[in-house]
C-alpha positions, 0 to 999 in steps of 0.5 A: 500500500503506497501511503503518504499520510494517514487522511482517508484519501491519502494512499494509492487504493483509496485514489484508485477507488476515487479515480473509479468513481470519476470514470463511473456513470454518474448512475452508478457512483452511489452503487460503487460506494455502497459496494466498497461499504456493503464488502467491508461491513458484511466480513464476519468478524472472524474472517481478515479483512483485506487491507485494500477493501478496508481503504476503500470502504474508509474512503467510502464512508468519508464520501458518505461524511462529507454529506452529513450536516458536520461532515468536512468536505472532500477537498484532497486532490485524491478524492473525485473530481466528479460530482457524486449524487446525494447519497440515500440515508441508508448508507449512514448506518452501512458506513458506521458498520464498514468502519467499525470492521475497518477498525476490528481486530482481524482488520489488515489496515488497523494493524498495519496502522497500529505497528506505527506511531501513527496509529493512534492518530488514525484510530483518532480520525476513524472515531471522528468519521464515524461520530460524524456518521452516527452522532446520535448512536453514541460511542464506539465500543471501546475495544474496537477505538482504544486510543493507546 
C-alpha cells in the first residue's frame, strides 16, 4: 500500500477507488460506494479483512461524511473530481458498520496502522468519521477505538 499520510484519501487504493468513481456513470457512483461499504461491513468478524477493501470502504464512508450536516468536505486532490449524487440515508448506518470492521481486530489496515506511531492518530480520525456518521448512536465500543 503506497501511503503518504494517514487522511482517508491519502494512499494509492483509496485514489484508485476515487479515480473509479470519476470514470463511473454518474448512475452508478452511489452503487460503487455502497459496494466498497456493503464488502467491508458484511466480513464476519472472524474472517481478515483485506487491507485494500478496508481503504476503500474508509474512503467510502468519508464520501458518505462529507454529506452529513458536520461532515468536512472532500477537498484532497485524491478524492473525485466528479460530482457524486446525494447519497440515500441508508448508507449512514452501512458506513458506521464498514468502519467499525475497518477498525476490528482481524482488520489488515488497523494493524498495519497500529505497528506505527501513527496509529493512534488514525484510530483518532476513524472515531471522528464515524461520530460524524452516527452522532446520535453514541460511542464506539471501546475495544474496537482504544486510543493507546
Amino acid at each position: 500500500m503506497g501511503t503518504w499520510d494517514i487522511g482517508h484519501f491519502d494512499n494509492d487504493t483509496a485514489a484508485d477507488f476515487c479515480g473509479g468513481l470519476d470514470e463511473a456513470a454518474a448512475s452508478e457512483r452511489e452503487g460503487l460506494v455502497r459496494r466498497a461499504l456493503t464488502l467491508a461491513a458484511d466480513t464476519v468478524a472472524e474472517d481478515y479483512l483485506d487491507c485494500d477493501e478496508a481503504v476503500k470502504a474508509l474512503a467510502a464512508a468519508a464520501l458518505v461524511a462529507s454529506q452529513c450536516p458536520d461532515g468536512a468536505p472532500v477537498t484532497t486532490a485524491y478524492g473525485p473530481d466528479e460530482p457524486l449524487p446525494v447519497f440515500a440515508a441508508d448508507l449512514r448506518p452501512l458506513a458506521v458498520a464498514a468502519l467499525d470492521r475497518v477498525v476490528a481486530e482481524e482488520s489488515e489496515l488497523a494493524e498495519l496502522w497500529d505497528e506505527t506511531e501513527d496509529g493512534p492518530a488514525w484510530r483518532r480520525a476513524v472515531q471522528e468519521l464515524r461520530d460524524v456518521l452516527a452522532p446520535a448512536g453514541g460511542p464506539a465500543p471501546e475495544a474496537l477505538f482504544e486510543l493507546t
